[in-house]
VOKOL-406969 format. One record per residue: x, y, z of N, C-alpha, C in turn. Coordinates in steps of 0.1 Angstrom, whole numbers, padded with zeros to 4 digits, always signed. Example, Ala and Ser with C-alpha at 12.3 -4.5 7.8 and 13.67 -1.06 7.14 Angstrom:
BEGIN
+0132-0057+0078+0123-0045+0078+0132-0033+0078;+0128-0022+0071+0137-0011+0071+0129+0000+0079;
END
This chain:
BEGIN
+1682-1996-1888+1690-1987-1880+1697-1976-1889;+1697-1978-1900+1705-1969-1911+1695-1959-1909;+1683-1961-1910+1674-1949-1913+1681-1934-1899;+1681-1944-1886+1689-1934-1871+1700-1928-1874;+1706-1939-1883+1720-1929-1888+1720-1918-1894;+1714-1921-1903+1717-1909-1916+1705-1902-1906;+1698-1901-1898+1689-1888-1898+1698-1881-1888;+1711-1889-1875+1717-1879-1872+1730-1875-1879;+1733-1883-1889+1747-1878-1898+1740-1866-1907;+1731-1867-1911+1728-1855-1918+1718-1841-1918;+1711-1845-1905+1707-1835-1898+1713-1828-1886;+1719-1816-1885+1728-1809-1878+1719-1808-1864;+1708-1800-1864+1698-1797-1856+1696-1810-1850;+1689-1817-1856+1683-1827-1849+1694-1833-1839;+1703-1833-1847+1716-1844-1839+1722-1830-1829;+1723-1820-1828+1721-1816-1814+1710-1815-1804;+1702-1815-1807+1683-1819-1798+1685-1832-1795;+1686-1843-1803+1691-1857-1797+1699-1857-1791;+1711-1849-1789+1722-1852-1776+1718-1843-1765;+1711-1835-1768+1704-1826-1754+1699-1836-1747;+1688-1844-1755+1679-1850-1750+1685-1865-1741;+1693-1871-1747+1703-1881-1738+1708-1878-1726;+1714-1866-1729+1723-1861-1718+1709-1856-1701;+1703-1849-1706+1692-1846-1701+1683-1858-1689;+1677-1865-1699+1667-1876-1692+1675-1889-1684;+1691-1889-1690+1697-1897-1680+1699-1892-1668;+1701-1879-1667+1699-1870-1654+1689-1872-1646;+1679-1870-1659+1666-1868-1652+1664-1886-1639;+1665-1892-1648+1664-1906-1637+1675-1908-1624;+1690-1904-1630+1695-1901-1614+1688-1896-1606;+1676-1879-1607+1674-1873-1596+1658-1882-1594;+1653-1892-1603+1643-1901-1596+1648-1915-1582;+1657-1915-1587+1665-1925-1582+1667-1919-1567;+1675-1911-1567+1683-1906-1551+1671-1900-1550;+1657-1895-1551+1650-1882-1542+1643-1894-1539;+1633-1908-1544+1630-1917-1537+1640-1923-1530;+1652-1927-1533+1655-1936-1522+1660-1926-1508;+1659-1912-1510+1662-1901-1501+1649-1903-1491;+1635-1898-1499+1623-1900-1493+1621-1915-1478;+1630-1926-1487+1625-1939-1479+1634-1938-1464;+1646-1926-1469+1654-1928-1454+1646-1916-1442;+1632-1909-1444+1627-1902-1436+1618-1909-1434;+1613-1909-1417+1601-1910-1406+1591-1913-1419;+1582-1923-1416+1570-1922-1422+1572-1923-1437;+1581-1931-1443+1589-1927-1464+1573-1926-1467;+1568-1938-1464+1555-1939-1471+1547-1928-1478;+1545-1921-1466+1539-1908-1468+1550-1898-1477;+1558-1898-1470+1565-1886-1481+1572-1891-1497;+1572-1907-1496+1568-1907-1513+1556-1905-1519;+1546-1906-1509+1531-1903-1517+1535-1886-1517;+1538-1876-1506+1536-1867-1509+1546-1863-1525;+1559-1871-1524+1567-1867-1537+1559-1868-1551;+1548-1878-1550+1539-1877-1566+1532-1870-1568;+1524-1866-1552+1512-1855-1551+1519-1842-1559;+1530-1840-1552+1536-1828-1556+1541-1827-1570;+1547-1838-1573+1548-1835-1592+1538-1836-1594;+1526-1844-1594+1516-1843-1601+1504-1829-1601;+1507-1817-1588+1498-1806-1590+1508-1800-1599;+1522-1796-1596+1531-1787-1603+1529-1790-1620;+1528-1804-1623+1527-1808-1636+1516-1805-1642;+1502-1803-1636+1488-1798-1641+1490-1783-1647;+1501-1777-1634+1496-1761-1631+1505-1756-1644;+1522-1762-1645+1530-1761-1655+1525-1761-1668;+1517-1771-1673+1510-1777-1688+1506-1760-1694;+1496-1753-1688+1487-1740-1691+1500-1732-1697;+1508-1729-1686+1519-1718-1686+1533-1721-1698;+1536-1734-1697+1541-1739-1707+1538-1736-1721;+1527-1736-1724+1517-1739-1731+1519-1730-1738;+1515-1716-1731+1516-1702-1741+1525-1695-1743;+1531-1700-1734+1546-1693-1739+1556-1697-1750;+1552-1709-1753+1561-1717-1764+1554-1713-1774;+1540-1713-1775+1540-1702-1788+1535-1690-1789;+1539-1680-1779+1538-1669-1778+1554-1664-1780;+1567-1675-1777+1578-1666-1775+1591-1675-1782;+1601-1669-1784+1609-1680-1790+1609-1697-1785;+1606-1706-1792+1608-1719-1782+1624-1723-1780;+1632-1723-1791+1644-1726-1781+1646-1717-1772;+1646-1704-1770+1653-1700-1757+1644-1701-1743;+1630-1707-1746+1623-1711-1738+1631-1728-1729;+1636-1732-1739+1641-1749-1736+1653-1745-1729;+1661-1736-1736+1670-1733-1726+1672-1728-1712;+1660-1720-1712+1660-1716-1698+1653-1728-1689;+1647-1735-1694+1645-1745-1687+1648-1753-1681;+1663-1756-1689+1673-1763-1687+1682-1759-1675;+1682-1744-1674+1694-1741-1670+1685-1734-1656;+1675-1737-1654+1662-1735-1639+1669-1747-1634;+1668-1759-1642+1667-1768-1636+1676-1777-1632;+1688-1768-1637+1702-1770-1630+1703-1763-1617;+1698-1755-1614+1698-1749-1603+1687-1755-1589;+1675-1758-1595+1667-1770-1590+1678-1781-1584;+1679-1786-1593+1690-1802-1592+1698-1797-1581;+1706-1785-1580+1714-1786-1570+1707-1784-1555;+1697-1777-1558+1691-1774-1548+1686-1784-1537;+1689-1799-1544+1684-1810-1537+1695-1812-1529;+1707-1810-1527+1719-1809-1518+1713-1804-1506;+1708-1796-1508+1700-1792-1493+1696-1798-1485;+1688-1808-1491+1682-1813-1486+1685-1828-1475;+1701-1829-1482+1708-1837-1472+1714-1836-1459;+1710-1817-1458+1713-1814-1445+1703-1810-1437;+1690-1803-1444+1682-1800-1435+1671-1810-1445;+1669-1822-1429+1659-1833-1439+1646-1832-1435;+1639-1823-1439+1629-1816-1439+1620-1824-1448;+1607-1827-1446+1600-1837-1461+1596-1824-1467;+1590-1811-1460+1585-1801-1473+1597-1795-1485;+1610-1799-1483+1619-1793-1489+1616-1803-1500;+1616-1816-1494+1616-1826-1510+1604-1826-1522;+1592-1819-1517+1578-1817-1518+1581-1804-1528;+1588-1797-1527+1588-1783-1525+1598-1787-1540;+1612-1789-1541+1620-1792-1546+1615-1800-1563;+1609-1812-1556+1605-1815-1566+1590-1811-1577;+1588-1804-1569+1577-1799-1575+1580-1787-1583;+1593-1782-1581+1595-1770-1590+1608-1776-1602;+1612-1790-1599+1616-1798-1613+1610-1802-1619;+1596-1806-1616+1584-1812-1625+1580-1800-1629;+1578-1784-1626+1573-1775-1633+1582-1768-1640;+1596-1769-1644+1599-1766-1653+1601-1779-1666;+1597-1790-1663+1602-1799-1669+1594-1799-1684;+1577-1793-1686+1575-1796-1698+1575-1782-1705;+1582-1773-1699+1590-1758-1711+1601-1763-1721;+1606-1777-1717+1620-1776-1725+1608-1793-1732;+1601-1805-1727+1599-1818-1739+1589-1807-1743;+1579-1800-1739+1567-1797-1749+1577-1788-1759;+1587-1781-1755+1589-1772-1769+1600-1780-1774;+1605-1792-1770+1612-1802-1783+1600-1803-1791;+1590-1811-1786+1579-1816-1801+1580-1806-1806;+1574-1794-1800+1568-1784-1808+1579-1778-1818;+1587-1781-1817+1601-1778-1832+1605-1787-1838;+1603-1796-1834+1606-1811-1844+1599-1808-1855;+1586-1803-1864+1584-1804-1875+1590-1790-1880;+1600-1783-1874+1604-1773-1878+1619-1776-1882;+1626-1786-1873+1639-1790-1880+1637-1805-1882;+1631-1810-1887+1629-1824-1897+1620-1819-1912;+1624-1824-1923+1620-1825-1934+1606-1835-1934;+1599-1837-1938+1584-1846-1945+1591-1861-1943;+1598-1859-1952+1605-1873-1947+1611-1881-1939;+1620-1868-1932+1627-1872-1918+1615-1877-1902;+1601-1867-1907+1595-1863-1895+1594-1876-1890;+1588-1887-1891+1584-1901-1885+1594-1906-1879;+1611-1906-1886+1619-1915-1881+1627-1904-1869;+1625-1890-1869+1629-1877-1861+1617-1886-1847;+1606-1885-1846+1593-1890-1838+1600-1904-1829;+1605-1914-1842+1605-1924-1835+1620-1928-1826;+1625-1916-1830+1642-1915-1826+1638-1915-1812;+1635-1901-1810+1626-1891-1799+1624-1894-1790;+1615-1910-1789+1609-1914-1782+1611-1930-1775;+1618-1934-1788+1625-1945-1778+1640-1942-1773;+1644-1933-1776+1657-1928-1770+1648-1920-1756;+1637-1920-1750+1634-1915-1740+1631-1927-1731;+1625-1937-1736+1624-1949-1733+1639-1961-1727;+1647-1957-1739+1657-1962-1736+1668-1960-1724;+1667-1941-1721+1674-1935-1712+1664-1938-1697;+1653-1940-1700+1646-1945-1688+1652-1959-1677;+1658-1969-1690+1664-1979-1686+1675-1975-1681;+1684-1969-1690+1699-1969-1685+1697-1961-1673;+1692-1947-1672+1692-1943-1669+1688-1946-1652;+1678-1955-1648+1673-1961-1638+1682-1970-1628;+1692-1978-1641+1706-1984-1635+1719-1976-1636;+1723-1966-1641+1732-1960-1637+1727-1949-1625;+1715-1943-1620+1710-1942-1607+1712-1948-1599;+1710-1957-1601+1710-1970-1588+1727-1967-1581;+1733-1971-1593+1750-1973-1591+1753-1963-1587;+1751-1953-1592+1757-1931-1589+1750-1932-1576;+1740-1938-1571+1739-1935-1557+1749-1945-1546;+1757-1955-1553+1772-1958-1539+1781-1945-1542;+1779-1939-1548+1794-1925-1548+1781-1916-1539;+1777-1916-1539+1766-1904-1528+1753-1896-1533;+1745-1893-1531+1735-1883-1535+1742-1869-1537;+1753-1867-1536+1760-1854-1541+1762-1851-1555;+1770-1865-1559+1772-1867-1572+1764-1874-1576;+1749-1879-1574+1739-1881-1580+1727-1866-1587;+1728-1856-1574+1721-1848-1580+1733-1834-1585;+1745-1838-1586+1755-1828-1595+1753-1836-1606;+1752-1843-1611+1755-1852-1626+1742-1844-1630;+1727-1845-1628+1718-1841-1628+1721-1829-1631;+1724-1819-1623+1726-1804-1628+1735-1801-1641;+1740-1813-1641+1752-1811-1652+1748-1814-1663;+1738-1824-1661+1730-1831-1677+1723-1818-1681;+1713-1812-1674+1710-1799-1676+1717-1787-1685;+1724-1785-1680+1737-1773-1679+1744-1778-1700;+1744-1788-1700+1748-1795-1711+1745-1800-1720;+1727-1800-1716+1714-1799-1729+1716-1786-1733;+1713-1778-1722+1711-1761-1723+1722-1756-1734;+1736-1762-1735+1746-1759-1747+1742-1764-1759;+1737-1776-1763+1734-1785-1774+1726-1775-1779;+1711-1773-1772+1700-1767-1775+1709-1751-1783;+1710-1744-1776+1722-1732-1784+1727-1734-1792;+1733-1743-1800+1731-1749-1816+1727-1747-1826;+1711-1749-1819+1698-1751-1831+1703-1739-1841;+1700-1738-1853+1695-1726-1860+1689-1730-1870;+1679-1718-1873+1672-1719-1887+1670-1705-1885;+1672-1701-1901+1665-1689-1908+1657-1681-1894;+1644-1688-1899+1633-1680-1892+1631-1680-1881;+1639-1686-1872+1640-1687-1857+1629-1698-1855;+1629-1700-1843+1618-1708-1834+1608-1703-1826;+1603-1693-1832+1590-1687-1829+1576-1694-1837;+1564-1697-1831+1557-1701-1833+1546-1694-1848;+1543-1699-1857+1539-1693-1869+1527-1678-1865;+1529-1664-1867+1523-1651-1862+1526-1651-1843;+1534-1660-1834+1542-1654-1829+1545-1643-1827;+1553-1635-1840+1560-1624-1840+1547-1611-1837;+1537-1613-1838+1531-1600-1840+1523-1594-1823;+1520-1583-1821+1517-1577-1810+1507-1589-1807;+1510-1594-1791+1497-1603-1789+1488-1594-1783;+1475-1594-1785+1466-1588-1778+1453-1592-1768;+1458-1608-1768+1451-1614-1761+1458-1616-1740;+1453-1621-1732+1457-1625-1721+1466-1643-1729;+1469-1641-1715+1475-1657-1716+1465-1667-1714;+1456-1664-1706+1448-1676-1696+1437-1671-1713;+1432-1667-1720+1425-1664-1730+1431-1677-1744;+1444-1672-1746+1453-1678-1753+1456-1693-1748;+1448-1698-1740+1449-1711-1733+1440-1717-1741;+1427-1706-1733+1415-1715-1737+1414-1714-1750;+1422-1707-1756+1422-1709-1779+1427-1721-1777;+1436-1722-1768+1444-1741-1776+1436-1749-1772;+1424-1746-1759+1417-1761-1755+1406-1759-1765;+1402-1753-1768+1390-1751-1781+1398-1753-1791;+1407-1751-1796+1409-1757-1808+1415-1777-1806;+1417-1781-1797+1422-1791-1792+1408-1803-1790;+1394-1794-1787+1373-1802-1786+1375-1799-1800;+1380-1790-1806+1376-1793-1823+1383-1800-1833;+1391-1807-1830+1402-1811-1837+1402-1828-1831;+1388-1835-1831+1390-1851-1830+1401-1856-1827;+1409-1855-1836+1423-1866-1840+1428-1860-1828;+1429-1847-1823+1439-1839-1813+1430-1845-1799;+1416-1844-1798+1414-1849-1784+1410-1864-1786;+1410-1867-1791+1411-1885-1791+1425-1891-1788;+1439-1886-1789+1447-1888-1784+1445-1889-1771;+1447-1877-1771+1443-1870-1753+1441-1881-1744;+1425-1884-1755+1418-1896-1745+1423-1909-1741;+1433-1911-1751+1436-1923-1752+1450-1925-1739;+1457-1910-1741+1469-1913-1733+1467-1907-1718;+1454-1903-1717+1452-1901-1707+1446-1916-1699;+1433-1921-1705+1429-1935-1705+1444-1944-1702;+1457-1950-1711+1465-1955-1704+1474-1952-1690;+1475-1936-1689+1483-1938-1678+1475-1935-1665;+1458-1938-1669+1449-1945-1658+1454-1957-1648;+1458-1966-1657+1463-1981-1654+1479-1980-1658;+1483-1974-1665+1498-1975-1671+1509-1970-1658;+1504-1959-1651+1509-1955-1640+1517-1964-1626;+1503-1971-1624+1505-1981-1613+1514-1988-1614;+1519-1992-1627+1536-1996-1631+1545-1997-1629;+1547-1983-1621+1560-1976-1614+1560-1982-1598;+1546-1986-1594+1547-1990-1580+1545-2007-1583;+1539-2013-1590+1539-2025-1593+1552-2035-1597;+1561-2026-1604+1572-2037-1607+1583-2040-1596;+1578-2031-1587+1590-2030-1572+1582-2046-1565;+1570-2045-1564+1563-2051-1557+1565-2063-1564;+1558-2067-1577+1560-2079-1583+1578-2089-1582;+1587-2076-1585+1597-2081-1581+1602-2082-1565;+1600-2078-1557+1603-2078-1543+1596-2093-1534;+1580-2089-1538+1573-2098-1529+1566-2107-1537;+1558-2101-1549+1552-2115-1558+1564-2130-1558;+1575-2125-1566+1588-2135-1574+1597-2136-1562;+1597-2131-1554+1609-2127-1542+1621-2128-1546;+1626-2120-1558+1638-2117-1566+1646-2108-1561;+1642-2101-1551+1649-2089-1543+1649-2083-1551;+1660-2069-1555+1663-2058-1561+1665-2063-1579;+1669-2074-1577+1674-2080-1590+1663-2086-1601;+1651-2088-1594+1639-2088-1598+1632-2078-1606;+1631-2070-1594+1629-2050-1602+1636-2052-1613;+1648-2052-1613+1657-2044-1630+1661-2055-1634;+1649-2067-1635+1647-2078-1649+1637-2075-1650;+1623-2069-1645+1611-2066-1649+1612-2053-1655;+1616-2046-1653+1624-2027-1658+1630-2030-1670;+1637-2041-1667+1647-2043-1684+1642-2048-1693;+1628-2057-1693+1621-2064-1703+1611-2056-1707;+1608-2044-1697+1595-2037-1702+1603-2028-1712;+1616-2025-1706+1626-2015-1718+1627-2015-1730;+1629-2035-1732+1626-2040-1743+1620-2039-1752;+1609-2039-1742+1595-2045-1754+1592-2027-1757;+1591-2016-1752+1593-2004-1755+1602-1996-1764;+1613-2006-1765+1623-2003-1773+1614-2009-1789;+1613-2027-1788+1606-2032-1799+1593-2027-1807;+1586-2022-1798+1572-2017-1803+1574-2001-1805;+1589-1996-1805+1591-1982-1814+1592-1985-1825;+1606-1997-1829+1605-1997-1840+1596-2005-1847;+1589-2013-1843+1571-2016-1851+1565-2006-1858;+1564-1997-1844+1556-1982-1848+1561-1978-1856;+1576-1980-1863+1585-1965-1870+1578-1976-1885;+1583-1987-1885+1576-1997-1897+1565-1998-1902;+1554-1997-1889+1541-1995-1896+1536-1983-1899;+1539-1971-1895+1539-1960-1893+1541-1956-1913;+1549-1961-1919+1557-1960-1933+1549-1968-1938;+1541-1980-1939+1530-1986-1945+1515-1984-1940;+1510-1981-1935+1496-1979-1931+1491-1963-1935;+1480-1966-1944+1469-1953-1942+1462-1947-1929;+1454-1937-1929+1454-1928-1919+1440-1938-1914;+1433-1947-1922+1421-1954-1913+1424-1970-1905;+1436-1974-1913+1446-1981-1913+1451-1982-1893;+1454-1965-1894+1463-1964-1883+1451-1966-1872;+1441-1956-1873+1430-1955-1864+1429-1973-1858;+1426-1981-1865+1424-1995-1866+1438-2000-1855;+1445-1998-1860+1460-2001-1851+1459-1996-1836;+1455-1989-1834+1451-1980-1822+1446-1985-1809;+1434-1994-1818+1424-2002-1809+1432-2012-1805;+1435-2017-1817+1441-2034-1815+1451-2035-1806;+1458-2022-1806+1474-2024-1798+1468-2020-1783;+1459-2011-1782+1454-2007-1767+1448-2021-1759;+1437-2031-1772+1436-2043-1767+1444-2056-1760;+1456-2055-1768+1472-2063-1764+1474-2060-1753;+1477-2047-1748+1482-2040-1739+1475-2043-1725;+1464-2039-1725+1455-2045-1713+1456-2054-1713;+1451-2067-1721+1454-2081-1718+1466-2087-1713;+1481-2086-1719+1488-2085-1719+1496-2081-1702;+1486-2070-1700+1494-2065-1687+1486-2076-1676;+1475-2079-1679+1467-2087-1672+1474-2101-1666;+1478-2105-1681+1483-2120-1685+1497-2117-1672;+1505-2106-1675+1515-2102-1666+1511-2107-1650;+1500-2100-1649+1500-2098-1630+1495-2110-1627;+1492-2122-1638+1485-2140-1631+1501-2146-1633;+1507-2142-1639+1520-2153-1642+1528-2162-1632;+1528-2174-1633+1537-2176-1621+1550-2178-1619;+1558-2176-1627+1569-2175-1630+1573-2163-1636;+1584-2154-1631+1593-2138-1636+1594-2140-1648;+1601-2155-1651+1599-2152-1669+1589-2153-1677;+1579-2158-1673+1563-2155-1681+1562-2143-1680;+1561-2137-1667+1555-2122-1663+1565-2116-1674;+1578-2117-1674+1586-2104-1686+1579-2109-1696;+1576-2120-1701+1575-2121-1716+1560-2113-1721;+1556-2114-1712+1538-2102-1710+1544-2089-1708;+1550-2087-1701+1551-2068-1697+1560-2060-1708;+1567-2069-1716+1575-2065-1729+1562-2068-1740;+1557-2076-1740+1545-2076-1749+1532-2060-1748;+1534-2058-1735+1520-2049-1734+1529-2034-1735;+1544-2035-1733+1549-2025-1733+1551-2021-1749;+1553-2030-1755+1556-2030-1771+1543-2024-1774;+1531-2028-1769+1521-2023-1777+1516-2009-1773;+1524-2004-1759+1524-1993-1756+1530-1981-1768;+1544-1988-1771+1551-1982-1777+1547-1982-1794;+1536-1990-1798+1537-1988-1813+1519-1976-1809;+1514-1975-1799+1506-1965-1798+1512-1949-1800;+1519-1953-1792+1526-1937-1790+1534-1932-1802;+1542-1940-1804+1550-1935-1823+1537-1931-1830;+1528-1944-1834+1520-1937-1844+1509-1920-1840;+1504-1923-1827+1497-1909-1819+1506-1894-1828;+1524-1897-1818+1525-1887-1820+1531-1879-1839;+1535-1893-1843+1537-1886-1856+1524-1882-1866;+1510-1888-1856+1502-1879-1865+1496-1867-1860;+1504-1864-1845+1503-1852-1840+1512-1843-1849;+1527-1844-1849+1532-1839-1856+1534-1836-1870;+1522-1841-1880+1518-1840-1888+1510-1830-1888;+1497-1829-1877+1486-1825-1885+1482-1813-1873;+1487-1811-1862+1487-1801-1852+1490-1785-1861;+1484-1776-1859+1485-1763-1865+1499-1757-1859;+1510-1750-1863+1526-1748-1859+1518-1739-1846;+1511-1728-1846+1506-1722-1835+1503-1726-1825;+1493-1738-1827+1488-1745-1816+1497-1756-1811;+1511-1756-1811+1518-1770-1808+1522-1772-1795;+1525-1758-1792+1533-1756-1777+1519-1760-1769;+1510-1754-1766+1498-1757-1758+1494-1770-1762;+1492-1778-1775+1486-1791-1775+1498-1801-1767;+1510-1800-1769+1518-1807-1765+1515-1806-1752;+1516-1796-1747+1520-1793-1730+1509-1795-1720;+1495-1797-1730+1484-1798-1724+1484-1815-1722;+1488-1823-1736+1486-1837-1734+1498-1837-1720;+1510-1833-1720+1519-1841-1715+1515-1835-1701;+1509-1826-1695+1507-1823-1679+1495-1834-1681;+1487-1837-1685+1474-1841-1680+1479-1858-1682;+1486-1864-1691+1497-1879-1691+1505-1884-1676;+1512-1869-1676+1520-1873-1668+1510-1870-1651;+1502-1861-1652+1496-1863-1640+1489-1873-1637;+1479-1874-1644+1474-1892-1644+1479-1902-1640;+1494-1906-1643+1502-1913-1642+1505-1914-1627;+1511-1898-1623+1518-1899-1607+1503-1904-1599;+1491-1899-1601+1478-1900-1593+1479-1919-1593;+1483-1922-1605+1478-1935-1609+1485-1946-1597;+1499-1940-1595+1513-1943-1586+1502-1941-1571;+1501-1929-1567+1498-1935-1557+1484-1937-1553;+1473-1939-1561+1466-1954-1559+1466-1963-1556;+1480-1968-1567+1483-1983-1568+1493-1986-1556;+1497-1974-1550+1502-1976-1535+1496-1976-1526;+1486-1971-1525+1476-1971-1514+1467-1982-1515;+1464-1989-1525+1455-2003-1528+1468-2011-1524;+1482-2011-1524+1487-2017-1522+1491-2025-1506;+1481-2018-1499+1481-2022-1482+1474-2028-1477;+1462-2027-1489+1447-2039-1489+1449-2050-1497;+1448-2046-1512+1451-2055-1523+1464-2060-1524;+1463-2069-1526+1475-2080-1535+1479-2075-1546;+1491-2072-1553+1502-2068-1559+1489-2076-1577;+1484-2088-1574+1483-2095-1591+1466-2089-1593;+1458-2080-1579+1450-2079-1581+1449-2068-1586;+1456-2058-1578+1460-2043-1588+1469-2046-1602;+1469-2055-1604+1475-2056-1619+1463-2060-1626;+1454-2067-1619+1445-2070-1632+1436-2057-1635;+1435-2050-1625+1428-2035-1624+1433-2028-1632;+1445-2024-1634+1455-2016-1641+1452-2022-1655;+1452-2031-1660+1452-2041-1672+1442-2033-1673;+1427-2036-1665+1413-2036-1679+1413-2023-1681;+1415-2010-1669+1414-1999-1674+1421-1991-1681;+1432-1996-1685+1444-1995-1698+1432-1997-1711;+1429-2008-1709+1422-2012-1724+1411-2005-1723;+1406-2003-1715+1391-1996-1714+1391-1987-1729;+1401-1977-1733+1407-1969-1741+1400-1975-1759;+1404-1982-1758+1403-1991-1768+1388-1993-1771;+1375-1993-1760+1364-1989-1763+1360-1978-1765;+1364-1973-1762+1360-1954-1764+1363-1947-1781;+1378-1952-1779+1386-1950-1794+1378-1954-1808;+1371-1966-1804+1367-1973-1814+1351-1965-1818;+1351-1967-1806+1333-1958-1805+1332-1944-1816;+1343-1939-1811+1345-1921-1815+1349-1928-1832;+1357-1937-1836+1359-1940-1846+1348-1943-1854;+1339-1948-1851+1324-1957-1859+1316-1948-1856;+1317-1935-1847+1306-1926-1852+1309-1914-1859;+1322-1921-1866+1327-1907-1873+1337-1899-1872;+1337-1896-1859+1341-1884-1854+1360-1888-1857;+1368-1893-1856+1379-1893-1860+1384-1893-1870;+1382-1878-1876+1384-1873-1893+1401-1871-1891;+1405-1872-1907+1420-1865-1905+1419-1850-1909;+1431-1845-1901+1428-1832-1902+1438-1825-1913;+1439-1817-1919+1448-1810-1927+1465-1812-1923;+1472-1817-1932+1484-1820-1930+1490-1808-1930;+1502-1804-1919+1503-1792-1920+1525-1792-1928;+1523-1783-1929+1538-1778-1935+1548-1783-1924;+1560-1788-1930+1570-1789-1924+1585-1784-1928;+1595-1782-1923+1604-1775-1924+1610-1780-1940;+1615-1769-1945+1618-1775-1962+1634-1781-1959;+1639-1787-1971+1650-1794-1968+1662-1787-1964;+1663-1775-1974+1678-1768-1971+1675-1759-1957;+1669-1761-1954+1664-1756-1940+1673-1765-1927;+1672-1780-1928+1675-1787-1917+1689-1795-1924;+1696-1793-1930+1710-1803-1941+1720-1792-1933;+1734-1800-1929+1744-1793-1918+1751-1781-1933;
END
């Protein structure tokens, strides 16, 4: 834990981007919290929580491109800022919706929080190697991301609770988390600003041109689409998650509500656990090393989630869904710090924003699948489905690994010291 300290006692930057980012994503889960439990009190919830994923999940595809070039075409913090401060206005805009209960407003609503949502995480990564030093970068990564993990938890139970004071002050806390990154973020400084490296010069290209440079350099760059593949491949099966732990706790264990957020809180765990693995092995392992780790943790994971959905007892099933989620979590630490390693400063905003629309869309698609299988199939059958094609990943990875193709790519420059020291 010393290493979390000293990187926010002595990085100024970082330790305002880490309290953006708290303040932010625990919002962000309030407004998951009240817009489904909003959806379940209209005609037909069913449908209009399927339509609530459909709709983040186009806005999230369409977002990624647009995202993409603008973070390195144009300053990235005042890109995060305005993002922030859209989506304060978003957030409130959900008030509306308590009076005219319309389903296209919630459709509509949230589809324009999910599209500003990856302008402000795609252009955090994309400056993390700008205010972390070589040394800070991995434990900057692994802060990052289990503090996104973590806020997922609290954040899901202080939702729950903010919704007995009302959905007013569930989606004003929301606007406020916003409103209050958007100050942190105003902070940052460095010298050279947060413009992406030649940024600054006349662009002469289109945007949709400037796209297809980051997806061409993204087919040429192995290590960059072998991620891809991989975190696209998990939240194939990793998705169905979000609909599965209601179910497992509701009607598999018949734990009622209290079921849910002991299955939520153990997967928190093991998400929490398998960051810091990642941040530990991440500091001992070579780059063929890591490739190797990749497989093995993708294989855990599917099994693991598998071993989850036969359990016959809530406490077997946690002691699996903290196991498969830990192995989630030491995939993604190591992925992204050798994204943030070896990603070209130009190409960051588009590779980020590309993996995270096409992640996070997969994901919602994955959701309502596993709701829609959920009317025919059995809750342990769509778990075993979810499992193998989690792991599936793990054959592919390996494949691309043994014929080569997963070279490392040129480590690139990161921010010098007196650059990021308060």
């Amino acid at each position: 834990m010393s290493a979390f300290t000293q990187l926010l006692k002595n990085n100024r930057n970082y330790r305002f981007m880490w309290s953006g980012q708290v303040v932010s994503e625990v919002g962000d889960h309030f407004n998951n919290i009240a817009v489904l439990s909003l959806a379940m009190e209209h005609p037909h919830s069913g449908l209009v929580v399927t339509g609530v994923f459909l709709s983040r999940a186009v806005s999230m595809l369409v977002a990624g491109p647009i995202a993409g070039v603008l973070l390195d075409r144009m300053n990235r913090k005042r890109v995060m800022i305005a993002s922030d401060l859209v989506r304060a206005v978003i957030a409130l805009g959900f008030i509306i919706s308590l009076t005219y209960k319309e389903d296209w407003l919630l459709y509509v609503l949230s589809a324009l929080l999910m599209f500003a949502s990856p302008f402000f995480t795609s252009g955090r990564a994309s400056i993390l190697p700008s205010i972390a030093t070589a040394e800070e970068l991995h434990i900057a990564n692994t802060m990052t991301q289990t503090t996104s993990w973590a806020s997922l938890t609290i954040g899901a139970f202080l939702g729950a609770v903010g919704l007995q004071a009302g959905y007013v002050v569930a989606f004003g806390f929301n606007a406020l988390s916003f409103i209050i990154s958007a100050l942190c973020i105003s902070q940052l400084r460095r010298p050279e600003g947060f413009r992406a490296v030649g940024a600054e010069k006349k662009q002469t290209t289109t945007g949709f041109a400037q796209y297809r440079e980051g997806l061409r350099y993204i087919r040429k760059t192995p290590l960059v689409a072998g991620v891809a593949m991989v975190s696209v491949g998990w939240a194939s099966g990793g998705g169905a998650a979000q609909i599965l732990f209601s179910l497992f706790g509701e009607k598999v264990f018949r734990a009622g509500p209290a079921g849910i957020g002991i299955i939520w809180g153990c997967a928190g765990i093991g998400l929490l656990i398998g960051g810091s693995t990642g941040y530990w092995l991440g500091k001992r392992i070579n780059f063929v090393q890591y490739k190797r780790t990749i497989a093995i943790v993708y294989v855990i994971h599917g099994l693991a989630y598998i071993l989850f959905s036969q359990m016959p007892t809530i406490a077997w099933a946690c002691v699996f869904i903290a196991l498969s989620r830990g192995a989630v979590a030491v995939s993604s630490v190591l992925n992204f710090s050798q994204l943030l390693h070896h990603v070209e400063d130009k190409y960051r905003g588009r590779v980020f924003a590309t993996l995270e629309s096409l992640t996070w869309s997969t994901m919602m698609l994955s959701m309502m699948a596993a709701g829609a299988a959920s009317t025919t199939y059995s809750p342990r059958t769509i778990g075993v489905w979810s499992g193998a094609i989690s792991s599936t990943t793990a054959i592919f990875w390996t494949w691309a690994d043994w014929r080569g193709w997963l070279t490392e790519p040129p480590v690139q420059e990161v921010a010098p010291m007196d650059e990021v020291m308060p």
